[in-house]
N, C-alpha and C positions, 0 to 999 in steps of 0.2 A: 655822485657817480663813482662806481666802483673802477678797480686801476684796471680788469679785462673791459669793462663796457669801453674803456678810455682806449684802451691798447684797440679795440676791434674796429673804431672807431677810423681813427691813426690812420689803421692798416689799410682800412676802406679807402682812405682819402689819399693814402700815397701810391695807393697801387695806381686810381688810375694816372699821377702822375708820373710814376714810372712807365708805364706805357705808353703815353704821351713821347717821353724820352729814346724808349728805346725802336718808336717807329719813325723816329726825327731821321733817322738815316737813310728810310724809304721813302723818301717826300716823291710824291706824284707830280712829273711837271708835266707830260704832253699824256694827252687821254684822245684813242680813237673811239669815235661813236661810229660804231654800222648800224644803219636804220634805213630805212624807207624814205624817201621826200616826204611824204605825211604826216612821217614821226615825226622825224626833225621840225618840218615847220612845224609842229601843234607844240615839241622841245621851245624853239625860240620863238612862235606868236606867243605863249603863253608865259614864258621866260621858267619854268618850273626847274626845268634840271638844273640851267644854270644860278637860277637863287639858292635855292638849296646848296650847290659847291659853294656859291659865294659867303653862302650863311654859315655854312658850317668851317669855312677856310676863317671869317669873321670872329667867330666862336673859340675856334683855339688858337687866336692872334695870330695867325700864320697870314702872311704879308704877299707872298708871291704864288696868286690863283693859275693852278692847270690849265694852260693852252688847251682846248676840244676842235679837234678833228674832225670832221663828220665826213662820210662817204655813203654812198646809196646800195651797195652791195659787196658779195662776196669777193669778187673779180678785183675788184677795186680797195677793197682792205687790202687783201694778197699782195697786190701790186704797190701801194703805200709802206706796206710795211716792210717789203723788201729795200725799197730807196729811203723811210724815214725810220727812225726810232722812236719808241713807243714806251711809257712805265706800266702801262694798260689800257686793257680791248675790254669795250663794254658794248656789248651786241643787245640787240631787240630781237624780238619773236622772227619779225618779216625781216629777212636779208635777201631776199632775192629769189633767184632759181636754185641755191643754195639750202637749207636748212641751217637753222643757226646750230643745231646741235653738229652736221657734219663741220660746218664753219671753222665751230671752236673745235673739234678734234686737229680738223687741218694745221689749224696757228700751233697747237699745243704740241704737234709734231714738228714741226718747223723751229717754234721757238718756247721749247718747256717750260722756261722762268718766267716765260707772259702769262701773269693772270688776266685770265677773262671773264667774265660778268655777264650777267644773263640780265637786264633790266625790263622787269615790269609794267605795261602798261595798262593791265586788268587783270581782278582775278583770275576768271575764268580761265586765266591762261596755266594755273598750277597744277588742272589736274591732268593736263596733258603732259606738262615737265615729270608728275609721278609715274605717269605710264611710262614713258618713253625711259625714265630712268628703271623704272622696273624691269621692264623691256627687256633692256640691255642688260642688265643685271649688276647694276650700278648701286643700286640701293632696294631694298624692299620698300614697297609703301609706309608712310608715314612713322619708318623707323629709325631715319636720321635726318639730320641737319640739308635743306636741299639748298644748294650751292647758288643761288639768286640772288637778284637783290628789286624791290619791286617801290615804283616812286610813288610814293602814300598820297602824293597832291597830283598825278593825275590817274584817276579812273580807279575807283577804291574797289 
């Protein structure tokens, strides 16, 4: 093995431990879920979101798993989030008589540093997040990174 295959090698494996390192300061402890009673319970009858945090908190030995929030709509995030603290808002499609897209504008005016999370619970739901991001003139179609995150173990 030549000394770059060895150097390239290295680099691969220390980066992601630097990474590893340098997000140790933003550990996630409390997580609000906005969802529907539906979500939630199909969330906890099926236990999906929470294996997956527990697996992946499992995975890079991290010890002390995110407290999950859950609340039924928009009214009620607002109102939580004003009395509790939050490291992140991770909304579903259905929040209520709300829209999650106005949802997350609202919090992100309220409170900028809160990332919020759009979670997935089918595809078909992406090509409505393209419209409405093109829409707005947020992104062109299928010309950047769209801001989601979608749970691979329910509803592929």
């Amino acid at each position: 093995m030549k000394l770059r295959e060895l150097s390239f090698y290295y680099r691969k494996f220390k980066f992601g431990e630097d990474n590893f390192h340098n997000l140790m300061p933003f550990r996630i402890r409390r997580i609000l879920l906005i969802s529907t009673f539906y979500d939630a319970y199909i969330f906890e009858h099926d236990s999906l979101l929470s294996d997956q945090l527990v697996g992946e908190y499992h995975q890079l030995n991290l010890t002390s798993i995110p407290r999950m929030i859950s609340v039924p709509g928009a009214e009620e995030a607002l109102d939580i989030l004003e009395k509790e603290s939050f490291d992140i808002v991770i909304t579903t499609m259905r929040t209520g008589e709300t829209s999650c897209f106005d949802l997350a504008a609202d919090i992100k005016t309220r409170y900028p540093e809160m990332p919020v999370v759009l979670l997935l619970t089918n595809k078909t739901e992406i090509p409505l997040i393209e419209r409405r991001m093109y829409q707005t003139g947020q992104v062109s179609p299928r010309s950047a990174e769209i801001p989601i995150a979608r749970d691979s173990a329910v509803g592929n």
